[in-house]
Residue frames as qw, qx, qy, qz and C-alpha x, y, z in Angstrom:
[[0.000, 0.883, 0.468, 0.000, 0.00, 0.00, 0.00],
 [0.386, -0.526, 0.183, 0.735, 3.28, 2.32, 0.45],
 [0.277, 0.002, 0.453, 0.847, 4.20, 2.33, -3.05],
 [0.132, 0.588, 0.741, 0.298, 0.50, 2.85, -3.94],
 [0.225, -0.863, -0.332, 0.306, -0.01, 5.76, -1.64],
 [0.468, -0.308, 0.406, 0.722, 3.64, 7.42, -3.50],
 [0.233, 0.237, 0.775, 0.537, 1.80, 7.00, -6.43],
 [0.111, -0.777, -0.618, -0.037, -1.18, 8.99, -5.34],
 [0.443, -0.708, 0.033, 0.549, 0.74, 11.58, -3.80],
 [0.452, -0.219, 0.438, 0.746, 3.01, 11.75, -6.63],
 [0.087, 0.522, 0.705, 0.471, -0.33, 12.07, -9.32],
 [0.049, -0.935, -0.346, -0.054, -1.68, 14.87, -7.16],
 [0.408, -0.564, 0.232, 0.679, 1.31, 16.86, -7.24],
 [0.415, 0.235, 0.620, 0.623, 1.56, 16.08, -10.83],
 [0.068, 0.737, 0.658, 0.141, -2.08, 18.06, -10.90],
 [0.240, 0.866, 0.428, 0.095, -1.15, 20.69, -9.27],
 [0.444, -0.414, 0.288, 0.741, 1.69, 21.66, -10.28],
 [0.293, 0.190, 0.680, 0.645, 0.34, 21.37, -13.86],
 [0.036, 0.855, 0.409, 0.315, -2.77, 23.70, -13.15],
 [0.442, -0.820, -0.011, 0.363, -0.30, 26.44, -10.99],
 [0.529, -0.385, 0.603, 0.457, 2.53, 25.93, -12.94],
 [0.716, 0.206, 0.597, 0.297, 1.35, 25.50, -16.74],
 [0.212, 0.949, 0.213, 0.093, 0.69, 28.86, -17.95],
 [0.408, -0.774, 0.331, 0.354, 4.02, 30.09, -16.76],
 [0.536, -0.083, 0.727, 0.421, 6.11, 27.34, -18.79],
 [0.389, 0.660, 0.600, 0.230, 3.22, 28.59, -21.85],
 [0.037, 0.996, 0.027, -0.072, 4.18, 32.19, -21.35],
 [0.772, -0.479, 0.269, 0.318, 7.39, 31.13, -21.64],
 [0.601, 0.155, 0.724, 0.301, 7.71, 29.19, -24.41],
 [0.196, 0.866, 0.458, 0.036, 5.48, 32.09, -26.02],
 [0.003, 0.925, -0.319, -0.207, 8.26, 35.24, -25.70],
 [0.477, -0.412, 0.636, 0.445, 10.84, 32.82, -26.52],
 [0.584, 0.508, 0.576, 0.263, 9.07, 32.04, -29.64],
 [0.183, 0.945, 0.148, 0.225, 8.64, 35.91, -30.56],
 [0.526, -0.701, 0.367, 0.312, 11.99, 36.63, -29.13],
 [0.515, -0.171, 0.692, 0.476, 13.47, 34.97, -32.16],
 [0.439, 0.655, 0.582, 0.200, 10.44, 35.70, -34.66],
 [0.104, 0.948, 0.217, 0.207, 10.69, 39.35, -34.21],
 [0.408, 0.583, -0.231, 0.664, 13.66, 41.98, -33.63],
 [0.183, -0.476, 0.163, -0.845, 12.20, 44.29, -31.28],
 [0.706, -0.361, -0.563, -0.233, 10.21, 41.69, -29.28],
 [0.756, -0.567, -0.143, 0.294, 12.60, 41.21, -26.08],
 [0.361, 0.274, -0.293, 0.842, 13.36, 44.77, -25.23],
 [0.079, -0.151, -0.447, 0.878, 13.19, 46.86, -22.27],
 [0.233, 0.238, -0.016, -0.943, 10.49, 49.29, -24.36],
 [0.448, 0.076, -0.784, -0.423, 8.52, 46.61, -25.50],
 [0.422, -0.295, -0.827, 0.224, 7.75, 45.03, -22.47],
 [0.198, 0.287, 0.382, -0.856, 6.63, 48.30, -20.76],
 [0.512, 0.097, -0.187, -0.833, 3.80, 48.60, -23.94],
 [0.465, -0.173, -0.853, -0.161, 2.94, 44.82, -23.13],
 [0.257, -0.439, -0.713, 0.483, 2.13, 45.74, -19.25],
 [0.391, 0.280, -0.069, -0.874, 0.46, 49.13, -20.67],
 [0.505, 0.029, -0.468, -0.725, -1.59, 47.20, -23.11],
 [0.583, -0.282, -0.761, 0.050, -2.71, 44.30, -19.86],
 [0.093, -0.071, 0.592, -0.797, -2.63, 47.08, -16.95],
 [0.526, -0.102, 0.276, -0.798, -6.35, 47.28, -17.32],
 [0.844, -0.118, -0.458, -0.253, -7.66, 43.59, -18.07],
 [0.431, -0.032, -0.675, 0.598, -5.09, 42.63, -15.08],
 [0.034, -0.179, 0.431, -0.884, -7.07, 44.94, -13.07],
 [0.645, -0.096, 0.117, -0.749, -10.17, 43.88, -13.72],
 [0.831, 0.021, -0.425, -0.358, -9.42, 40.64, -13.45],
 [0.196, 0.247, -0.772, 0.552, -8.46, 40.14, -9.96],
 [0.575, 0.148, 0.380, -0.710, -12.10, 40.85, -8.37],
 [0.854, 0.260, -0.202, -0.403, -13.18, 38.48, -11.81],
 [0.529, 0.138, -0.835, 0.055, -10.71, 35.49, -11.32],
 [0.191, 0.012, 0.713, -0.675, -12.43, 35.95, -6.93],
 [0.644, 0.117, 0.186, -0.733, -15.87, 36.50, -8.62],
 [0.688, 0.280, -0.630, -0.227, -15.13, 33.04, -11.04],
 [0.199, 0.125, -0.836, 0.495, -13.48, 31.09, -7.78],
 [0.334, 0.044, 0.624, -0.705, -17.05, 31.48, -6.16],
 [0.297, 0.278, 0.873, 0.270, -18.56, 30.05, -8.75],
 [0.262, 0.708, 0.600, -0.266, -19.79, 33.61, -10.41],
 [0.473, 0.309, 0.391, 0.726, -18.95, 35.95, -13.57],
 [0.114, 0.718, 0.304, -0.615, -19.18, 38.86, -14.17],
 [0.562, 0.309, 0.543, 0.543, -19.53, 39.96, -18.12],
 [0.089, 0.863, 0.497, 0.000, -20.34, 43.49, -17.77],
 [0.572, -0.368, 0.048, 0.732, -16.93, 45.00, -17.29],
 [0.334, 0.207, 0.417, 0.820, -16.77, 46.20, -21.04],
 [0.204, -0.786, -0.400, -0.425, -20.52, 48.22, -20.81],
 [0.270, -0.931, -0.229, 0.095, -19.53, 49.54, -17.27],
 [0.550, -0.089, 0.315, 0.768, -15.84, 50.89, -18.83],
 [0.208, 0.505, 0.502, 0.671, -17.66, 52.68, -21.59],
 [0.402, -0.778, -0.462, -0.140, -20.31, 53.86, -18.82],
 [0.349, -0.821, -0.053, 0.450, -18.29, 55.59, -16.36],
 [0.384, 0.055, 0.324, 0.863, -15.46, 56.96, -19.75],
 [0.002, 0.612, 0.387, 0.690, -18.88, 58.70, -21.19],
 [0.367, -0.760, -0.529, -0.095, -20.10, 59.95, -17.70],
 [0.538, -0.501, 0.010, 0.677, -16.73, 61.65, -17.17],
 [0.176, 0.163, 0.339, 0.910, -16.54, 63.26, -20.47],
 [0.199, -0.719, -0.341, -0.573, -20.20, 65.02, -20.31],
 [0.456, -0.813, -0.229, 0.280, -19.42, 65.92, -16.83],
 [0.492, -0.199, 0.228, 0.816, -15.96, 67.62, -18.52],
 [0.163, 0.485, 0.576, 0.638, -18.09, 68.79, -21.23],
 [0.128, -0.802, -0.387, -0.437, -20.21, 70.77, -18.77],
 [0.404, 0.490, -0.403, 0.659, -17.80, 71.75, -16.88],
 [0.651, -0.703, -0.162, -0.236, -18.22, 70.54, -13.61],
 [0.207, -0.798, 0.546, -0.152, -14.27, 70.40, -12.56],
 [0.298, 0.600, -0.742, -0.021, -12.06, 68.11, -12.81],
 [0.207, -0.017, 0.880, -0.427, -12.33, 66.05, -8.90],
 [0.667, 0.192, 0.377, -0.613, -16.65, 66.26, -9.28],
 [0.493, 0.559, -0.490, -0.451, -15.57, 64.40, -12.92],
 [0.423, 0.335, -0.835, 0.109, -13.87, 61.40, -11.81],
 [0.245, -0.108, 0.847, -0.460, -15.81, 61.17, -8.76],
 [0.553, 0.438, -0.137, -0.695, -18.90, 61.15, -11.19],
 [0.424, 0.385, -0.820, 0.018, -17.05, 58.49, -13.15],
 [0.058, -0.168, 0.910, -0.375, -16.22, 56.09, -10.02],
 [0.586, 0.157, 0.355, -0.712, -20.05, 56.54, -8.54],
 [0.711, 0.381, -0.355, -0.473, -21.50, 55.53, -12.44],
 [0.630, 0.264, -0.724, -0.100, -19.53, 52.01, -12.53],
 [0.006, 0.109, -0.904, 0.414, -19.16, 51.27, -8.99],
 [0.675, 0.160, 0.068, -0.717, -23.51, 52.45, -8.77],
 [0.770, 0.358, -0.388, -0.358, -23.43, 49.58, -11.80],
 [0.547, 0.136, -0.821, 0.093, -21.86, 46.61, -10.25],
 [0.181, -0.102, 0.727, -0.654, -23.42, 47.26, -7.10],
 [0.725, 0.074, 0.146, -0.669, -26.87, 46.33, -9.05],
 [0.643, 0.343, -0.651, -0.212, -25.30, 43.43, -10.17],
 [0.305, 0.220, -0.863, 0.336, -24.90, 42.43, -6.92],
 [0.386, 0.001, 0.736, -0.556, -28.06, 42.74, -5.81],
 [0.849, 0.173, -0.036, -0.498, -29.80, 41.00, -8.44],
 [0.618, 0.243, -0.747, 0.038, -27.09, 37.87, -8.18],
 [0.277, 0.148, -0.836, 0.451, -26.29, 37.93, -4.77],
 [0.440, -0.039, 0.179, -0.879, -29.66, 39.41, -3.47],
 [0.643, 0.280, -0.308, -0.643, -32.03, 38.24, -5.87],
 [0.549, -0.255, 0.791, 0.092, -30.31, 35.20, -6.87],
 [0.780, 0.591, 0.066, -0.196, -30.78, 35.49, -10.34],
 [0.894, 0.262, 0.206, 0.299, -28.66, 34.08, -12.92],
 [0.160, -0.847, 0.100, 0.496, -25.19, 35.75, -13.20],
 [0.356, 0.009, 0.620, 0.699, -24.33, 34.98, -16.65],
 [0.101, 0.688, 0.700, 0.163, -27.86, 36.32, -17.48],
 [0.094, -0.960, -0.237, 0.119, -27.67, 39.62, -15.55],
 [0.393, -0.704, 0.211, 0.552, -24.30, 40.47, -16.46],
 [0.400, 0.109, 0.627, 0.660, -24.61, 39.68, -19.91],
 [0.124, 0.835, 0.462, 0.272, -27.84, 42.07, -19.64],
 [0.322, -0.830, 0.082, 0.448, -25.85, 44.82, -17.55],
 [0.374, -0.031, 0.539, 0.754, -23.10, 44.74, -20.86],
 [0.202, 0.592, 0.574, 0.529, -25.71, 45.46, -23.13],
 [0.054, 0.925, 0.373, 0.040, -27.56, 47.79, -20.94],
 [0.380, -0.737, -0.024, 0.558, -24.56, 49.82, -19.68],
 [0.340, 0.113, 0.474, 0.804, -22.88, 50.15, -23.35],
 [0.082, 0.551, 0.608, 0.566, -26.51, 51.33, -24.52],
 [0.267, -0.874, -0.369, 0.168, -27.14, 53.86, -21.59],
 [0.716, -0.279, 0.294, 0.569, -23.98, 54.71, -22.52],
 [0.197, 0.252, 0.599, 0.734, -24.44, 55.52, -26.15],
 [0.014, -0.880, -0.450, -0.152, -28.16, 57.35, -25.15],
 [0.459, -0.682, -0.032, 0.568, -25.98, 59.71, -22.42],
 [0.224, -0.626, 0.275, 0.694, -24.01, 60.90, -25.11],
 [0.716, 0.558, 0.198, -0.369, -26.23, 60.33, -28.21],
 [0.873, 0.270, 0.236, 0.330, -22.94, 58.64, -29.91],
 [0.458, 0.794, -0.186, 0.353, -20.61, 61.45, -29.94],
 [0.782, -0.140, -0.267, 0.545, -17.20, 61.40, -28.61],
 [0.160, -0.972, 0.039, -0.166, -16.14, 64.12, -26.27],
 [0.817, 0.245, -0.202, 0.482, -12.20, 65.04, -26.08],
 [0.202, 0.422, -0.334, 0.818, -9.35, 67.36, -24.52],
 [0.722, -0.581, -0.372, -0.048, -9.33, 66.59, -21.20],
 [0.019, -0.923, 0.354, -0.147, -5.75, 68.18, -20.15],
 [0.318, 0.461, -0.719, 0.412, -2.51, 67.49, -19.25],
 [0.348, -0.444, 0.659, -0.497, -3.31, 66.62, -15.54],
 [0.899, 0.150, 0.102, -0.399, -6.12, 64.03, -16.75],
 [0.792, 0.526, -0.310, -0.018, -3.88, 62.62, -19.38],
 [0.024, 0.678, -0.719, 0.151, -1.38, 61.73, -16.59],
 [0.733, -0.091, 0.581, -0.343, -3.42, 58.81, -14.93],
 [0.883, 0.117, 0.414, 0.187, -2.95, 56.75, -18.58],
 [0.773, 0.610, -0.072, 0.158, -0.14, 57.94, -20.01],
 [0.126, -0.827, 0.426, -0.345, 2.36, 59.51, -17.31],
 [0.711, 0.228, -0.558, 0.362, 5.25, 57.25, -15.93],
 [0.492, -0.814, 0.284, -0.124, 6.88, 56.88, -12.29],
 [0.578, -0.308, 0.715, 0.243, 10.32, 54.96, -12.51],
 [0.143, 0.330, -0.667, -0.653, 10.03, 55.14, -16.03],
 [0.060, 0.359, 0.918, 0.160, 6.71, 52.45, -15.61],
 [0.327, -0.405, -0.586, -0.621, 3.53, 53.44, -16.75],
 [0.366, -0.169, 0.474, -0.783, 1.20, 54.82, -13.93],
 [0.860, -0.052, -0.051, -0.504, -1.57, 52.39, -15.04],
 [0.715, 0.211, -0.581, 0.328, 1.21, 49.34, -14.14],
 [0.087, -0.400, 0.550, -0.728, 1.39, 51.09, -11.05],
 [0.616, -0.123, 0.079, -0.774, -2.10, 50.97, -10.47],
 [0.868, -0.068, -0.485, -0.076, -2.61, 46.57, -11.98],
 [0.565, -0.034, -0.769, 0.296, 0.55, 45.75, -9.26],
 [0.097, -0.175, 0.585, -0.786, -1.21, 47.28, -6.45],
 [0.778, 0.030, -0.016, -0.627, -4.73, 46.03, -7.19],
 [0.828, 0.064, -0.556, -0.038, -3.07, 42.04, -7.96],
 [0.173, 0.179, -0.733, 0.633, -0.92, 42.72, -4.32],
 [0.497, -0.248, 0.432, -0.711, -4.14, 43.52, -2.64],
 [0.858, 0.089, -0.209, -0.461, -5.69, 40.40, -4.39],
 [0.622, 0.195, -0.730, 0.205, -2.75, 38.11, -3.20],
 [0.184, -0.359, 0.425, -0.811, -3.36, 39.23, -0.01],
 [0.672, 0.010, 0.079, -0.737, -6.97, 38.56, 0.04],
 [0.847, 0.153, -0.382, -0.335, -6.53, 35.47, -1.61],
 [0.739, 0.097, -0.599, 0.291, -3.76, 33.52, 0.50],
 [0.404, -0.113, -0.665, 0.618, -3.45, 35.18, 3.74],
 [0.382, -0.058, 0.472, -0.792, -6.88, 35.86, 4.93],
 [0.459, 0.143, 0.868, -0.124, -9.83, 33.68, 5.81],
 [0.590, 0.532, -0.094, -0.600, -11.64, 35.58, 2.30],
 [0.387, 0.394, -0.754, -0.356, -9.57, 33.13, 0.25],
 [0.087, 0.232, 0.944, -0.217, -10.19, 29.67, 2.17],
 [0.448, 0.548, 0.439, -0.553, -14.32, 31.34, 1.74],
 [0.585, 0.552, -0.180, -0.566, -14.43, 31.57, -1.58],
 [0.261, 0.184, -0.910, -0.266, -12.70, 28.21, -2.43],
 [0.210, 0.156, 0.858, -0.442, -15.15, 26.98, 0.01],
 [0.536, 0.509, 0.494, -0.457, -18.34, 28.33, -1.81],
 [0.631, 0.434, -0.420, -0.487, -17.44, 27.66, -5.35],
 [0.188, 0.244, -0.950, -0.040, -16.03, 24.07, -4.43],
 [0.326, -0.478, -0.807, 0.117, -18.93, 23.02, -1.82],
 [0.260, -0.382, -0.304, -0.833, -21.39, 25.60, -1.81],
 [0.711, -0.482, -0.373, -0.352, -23.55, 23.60, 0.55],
 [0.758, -0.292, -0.380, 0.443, -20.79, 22.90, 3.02],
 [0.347, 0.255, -0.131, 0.893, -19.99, 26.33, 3.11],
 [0.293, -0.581, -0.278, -0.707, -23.00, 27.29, 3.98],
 [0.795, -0.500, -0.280, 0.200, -23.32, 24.79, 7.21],
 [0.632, -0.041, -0.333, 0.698, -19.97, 26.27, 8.23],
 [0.094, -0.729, -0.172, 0.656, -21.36, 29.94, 8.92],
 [0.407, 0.069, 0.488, 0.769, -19.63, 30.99, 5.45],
 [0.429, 0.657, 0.236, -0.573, -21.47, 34.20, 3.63],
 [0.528, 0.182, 0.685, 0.468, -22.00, 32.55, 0.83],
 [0.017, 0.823, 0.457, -0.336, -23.88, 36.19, 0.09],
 [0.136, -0.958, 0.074, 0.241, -21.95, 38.87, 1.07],
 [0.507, -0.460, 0.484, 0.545, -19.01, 37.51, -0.18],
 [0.572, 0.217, 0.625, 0.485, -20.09, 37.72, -3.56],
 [0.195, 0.778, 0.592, -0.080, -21.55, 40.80, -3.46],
 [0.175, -0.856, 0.179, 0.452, -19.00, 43.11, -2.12],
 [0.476, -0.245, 0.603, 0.591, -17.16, 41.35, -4.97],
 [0.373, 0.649, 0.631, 0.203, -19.40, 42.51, -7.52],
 [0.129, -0.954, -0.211, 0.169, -19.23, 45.77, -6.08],
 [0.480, -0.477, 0.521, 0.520, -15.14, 45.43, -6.19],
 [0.509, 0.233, 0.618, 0.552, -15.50, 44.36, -10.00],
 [0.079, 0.872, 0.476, 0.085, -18.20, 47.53, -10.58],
 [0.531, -0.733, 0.185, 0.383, -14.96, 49.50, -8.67],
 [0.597, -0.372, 0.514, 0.491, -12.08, 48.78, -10.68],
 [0.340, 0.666, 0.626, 0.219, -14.33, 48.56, -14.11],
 [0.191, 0.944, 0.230, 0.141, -14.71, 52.23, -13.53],
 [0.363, -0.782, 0.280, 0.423, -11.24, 53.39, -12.71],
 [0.491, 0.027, 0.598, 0.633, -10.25, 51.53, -15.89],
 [0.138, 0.861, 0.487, -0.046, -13.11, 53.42, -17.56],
 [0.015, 0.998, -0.051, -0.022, -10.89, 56.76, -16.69],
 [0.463, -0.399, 0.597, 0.519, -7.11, 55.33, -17.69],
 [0.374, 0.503, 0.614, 0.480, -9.04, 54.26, -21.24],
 [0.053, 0.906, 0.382, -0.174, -10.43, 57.77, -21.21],
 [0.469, -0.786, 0.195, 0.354, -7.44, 59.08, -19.95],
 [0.590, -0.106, 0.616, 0.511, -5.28, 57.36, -23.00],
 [0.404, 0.426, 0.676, 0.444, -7.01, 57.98, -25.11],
 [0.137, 0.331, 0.185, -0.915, -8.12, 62.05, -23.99],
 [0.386, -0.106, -0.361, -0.842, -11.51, 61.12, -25.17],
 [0.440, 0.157, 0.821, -0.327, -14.72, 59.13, -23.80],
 [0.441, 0.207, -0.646, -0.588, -15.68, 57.39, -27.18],
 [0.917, -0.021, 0.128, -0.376, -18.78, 54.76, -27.21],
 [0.795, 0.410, -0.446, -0.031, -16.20, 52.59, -28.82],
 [0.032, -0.634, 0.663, -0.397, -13.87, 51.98, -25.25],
 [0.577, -0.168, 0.579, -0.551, -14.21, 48.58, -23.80],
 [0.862, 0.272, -0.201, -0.378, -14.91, 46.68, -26.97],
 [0.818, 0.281, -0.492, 0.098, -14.28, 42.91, -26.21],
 [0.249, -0.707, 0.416, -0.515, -12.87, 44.01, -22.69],
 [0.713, -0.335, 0.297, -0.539, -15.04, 41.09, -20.84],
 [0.978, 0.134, -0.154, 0.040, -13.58, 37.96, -23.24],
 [0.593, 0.446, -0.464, 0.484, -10.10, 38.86, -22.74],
 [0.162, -0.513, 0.681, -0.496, -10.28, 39.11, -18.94],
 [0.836, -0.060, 0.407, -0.362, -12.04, 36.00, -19.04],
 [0.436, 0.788, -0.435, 0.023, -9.53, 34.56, -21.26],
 [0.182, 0.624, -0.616, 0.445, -6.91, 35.77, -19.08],
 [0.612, -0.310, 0.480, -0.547, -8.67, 34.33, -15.69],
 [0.906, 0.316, -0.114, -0.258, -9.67, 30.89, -17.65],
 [0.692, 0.482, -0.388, 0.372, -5.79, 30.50, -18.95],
 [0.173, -0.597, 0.563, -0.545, -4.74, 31.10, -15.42],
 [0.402, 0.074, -0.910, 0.068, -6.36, 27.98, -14.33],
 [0.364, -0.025, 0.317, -0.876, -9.49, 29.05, -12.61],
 [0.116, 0.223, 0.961, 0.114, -12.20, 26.72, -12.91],
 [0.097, -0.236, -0.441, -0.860, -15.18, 27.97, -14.22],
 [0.692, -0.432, -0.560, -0.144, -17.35, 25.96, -12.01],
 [0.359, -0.760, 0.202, -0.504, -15.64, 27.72, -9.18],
 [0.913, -0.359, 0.181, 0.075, -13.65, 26.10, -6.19],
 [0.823, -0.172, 0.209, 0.499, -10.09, 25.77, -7.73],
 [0.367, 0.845, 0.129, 0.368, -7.65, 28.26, -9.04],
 [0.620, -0.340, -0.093, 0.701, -4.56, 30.73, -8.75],
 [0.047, -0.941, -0.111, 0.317, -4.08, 34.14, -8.69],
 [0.502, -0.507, 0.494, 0.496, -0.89, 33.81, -9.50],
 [0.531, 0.352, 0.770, 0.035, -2.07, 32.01, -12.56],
 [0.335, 0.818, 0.468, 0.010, -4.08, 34.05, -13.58],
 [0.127, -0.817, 0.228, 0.514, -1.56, 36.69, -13.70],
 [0.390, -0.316, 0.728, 0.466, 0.30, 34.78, -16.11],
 [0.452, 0.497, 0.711, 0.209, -2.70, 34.23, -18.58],
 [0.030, -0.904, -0.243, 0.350, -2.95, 37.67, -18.50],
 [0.026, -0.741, 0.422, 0.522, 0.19, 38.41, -19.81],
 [0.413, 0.186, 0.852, 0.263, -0.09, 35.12, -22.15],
 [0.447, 0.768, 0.455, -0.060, -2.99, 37.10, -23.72],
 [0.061, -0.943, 0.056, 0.322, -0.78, 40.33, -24.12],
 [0.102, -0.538, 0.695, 0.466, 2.57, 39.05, -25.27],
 [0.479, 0.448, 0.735, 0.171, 0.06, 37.26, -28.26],
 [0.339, 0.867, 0.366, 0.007, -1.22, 40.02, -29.14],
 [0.087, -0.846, 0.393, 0.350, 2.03, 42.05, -28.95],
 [0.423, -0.355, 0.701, 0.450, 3.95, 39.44, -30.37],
 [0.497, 0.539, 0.680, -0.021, 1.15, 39.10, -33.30],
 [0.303, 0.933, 0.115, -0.159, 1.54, 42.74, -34.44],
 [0.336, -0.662, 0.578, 0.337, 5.70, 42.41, -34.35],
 [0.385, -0.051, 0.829, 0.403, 5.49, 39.70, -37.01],
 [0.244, 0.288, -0.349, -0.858, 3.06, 41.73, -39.07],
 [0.073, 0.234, 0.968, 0.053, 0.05, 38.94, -38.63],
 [0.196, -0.396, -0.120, -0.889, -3.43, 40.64, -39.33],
 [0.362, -0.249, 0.391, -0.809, -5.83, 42.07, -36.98],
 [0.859, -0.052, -0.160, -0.484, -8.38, 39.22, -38.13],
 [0.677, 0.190, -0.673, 0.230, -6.09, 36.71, -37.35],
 [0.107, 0.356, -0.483, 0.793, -5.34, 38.44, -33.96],
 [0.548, -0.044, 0.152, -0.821, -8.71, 38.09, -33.04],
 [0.911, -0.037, -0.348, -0.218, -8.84, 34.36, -34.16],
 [0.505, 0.097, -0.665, 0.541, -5.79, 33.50, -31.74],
 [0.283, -0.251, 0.568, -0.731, -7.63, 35.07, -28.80],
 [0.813, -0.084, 0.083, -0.571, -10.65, 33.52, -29.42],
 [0.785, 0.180, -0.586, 0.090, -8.28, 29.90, -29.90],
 [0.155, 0.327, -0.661, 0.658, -6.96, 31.13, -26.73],
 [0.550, -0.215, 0.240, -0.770, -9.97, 31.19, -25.08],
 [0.923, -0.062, -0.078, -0.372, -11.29, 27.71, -26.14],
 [0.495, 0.243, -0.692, 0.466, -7.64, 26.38, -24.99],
 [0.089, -0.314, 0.589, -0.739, -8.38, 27.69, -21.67],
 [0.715, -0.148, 0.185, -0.658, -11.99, 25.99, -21.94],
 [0.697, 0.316, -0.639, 0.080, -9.79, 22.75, -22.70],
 [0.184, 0.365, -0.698, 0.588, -7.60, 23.08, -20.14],
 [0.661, -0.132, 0.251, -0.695, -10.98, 23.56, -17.45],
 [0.933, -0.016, -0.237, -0.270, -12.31, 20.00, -18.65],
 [0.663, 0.370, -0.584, 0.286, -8.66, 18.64, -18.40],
 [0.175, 0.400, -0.610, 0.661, -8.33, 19.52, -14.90],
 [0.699, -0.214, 0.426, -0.533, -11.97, 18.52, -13.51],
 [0.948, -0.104, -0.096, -0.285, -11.65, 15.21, -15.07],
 [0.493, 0.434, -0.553, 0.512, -8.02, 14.89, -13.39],
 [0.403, -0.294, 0.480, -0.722, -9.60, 16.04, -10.16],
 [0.924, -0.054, -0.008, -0.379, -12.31, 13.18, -10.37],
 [0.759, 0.370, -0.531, 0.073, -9.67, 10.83, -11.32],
 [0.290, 0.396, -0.659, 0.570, -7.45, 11.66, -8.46],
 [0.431, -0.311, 0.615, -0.582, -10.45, 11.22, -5.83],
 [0.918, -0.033, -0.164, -0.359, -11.60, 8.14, -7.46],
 [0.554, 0.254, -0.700, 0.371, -7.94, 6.42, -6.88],
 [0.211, 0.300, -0.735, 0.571, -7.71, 7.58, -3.88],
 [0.744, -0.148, 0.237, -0.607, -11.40, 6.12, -2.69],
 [0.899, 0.222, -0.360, -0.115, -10.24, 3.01, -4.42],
 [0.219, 0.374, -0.718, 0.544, -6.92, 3.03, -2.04],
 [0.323, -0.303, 0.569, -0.693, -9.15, 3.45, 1.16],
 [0.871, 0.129, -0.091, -0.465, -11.26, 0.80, 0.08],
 [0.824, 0.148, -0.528, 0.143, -8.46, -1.85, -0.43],
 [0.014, 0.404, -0.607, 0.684, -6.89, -0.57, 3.19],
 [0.762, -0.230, 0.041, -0.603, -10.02, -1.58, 4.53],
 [0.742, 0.501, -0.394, -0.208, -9.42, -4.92, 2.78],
 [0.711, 0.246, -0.575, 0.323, -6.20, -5.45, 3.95],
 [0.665, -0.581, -0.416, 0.217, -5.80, -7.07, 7.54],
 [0.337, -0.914, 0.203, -0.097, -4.01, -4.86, 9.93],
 [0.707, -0.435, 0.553, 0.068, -0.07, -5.80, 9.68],
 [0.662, 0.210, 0.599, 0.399, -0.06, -6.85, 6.32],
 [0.084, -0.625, 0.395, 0.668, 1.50, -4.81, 3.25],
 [0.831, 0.537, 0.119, 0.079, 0.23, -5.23, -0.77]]
């Protein structure tokens, strides 16, 4: 029974190493590839416009890889982006001042994920349903607000939050590693993490244990409704307009990025860490796509390959999980089995 038990031991390592651990070795494998394809790939100035062009899906997809781990989604990111970009610019437009702008801004997206959370976590309605209706509506309240026209020139001070540097990094880089630190935090060294594997893995046991299986999703809605709109005003910011167009596609690629990290969709298993890595997996594609002169349509078919890799991977790893607790019910079963004293 020794060697058997090795064996068991050794097979769940194997697991998860391979769902912690695979994206990394894939993100690798990935710059080395473009490292060689392309000139410019692996430099200094290159790698800052990869973590500029992931600051904001990394951001919103800490609160989404927590809201996925509880077994819930959130697809509205892209509509409340747009939403709080247009609610800053017609507050600029009518000149209400800079601070009343941005706080304007915040209010609008955070306002918007905070109904999301009470018609999921409240309610208990369907959160692919209401967040896939919160996209639509927020884009299209969005577009009424500002009847489709793009409002610009926002100044210098605005234009520092996405485009201005500290240490030569990008202020919106600032912003992703302080939002993924708070999320490591959260996620490994307080009892939030252990709760949220708990209610996406066993949902019902979590519940017996005291667990808010609730609240904990809500505030996390609220968190995703949060961030959403701060990106909102870096995209603004970058761009010194609030165009209807900001946000397109926003919600697949941080779901993607969260997915390729090794999150289970079904909730209950997953790294942060991970996810970080899928994140940039998505980025140094797409960077490394435009270096080798591949078109945009293409570009767009390698995320979306990316994506149904990551919905690969997902199957691969719950029917590894099953595997590994059927052995190891089959072990306890022959222990049983065998007398006391005696060795297979």
């Amino acid at each position: 029974m020794a060697v058997s038990g090795n064996f068991l031991k050794a097979d769940s390592v194997f697991v998860t190493w391979a769902q912690r651990n695979g994206m990394f070795f894939a993100l690798v494998g990935l710059i080395l590839f473009f490292s060689f394809s392309a000139d410019h790939f692996a430099t200094a100035s290159n790698l800052r416009v990869i973590l500029m062009q992931v600051s904001m899906v990394g951001i919103i997809a800490v609160p989404g890889a927590m809201l996925v781990l509880c077994n819930n989604v959130d697809l509205s990111v892209g509509g409340i982006v747009v939403l709080t970009a247009v609610v800053f610019g017609i507050c600029m437009e009518n000149k209400t001042g800079l601070p009343v702008a941005v706080a304007l801004g915040l209010i609008a997206g955070t306002l918007w994920g905070f109904l999301n959370a009470i018609l999921i976590a409240g309610l208990g309605f369907s959160p692919i349903i209401v967040t896939l209706g919160g996209l639509v509506g927020a884009r299209g309240l969005a577009e009424f607000l500002s009847h489709g026209m793009t409002t610009f020139g926002f100044g210098p001070t605005f234009a520092f939050l996405g485009n201005g540097t500290l240490l030569s990094v990008p202020v919106p880089v600032w912003i992703f590693a302080l939002v993924f630190l708070i999320g490591l935090y959260l996620w490994y060294l307080t009892p939030l993490g252990r709760h949220m594997f708990a209610i996406g893995g066993a949902p019902e046991a979590a519940r017996s244990l005291g667990i808010k299986s609730n609240a904990i999703p809500f505030w996390l809605y609220v968190a995703s409704g949060a961030v959403s709109a701060v990106c909102g005003l870096i995209a603004a910011s970058q761009l010194d307009a609030s165009s209807i167009s900001i946000g397109l596609g926003l919600e697949l690629e941080v779901l993607t990025g969260i997915l390729l990290g090794g999150v289970a969709f079904a909730g209950g298993r997953g790294s942060l860490v991970g996810v970080l890595f899928g994140v940039l997996f998505i980025g140094a594609l797409n960077n490394g796509l435009v270096q080798i002169n591949i078109s945009p349509y293409i570009q767009q078919l390698a995320v979306g390959a990316a994506l149904i890799l990551a919905a690969a991977l997902d199957i691969l790893y719950q029917r590894l999980d099953r595997l590994k607790v059927a052995e190891v019910a089959a072990a306890s079963d022959l222990e049983k089995q065998v007398p006391a004293g005696e060795s297979a």
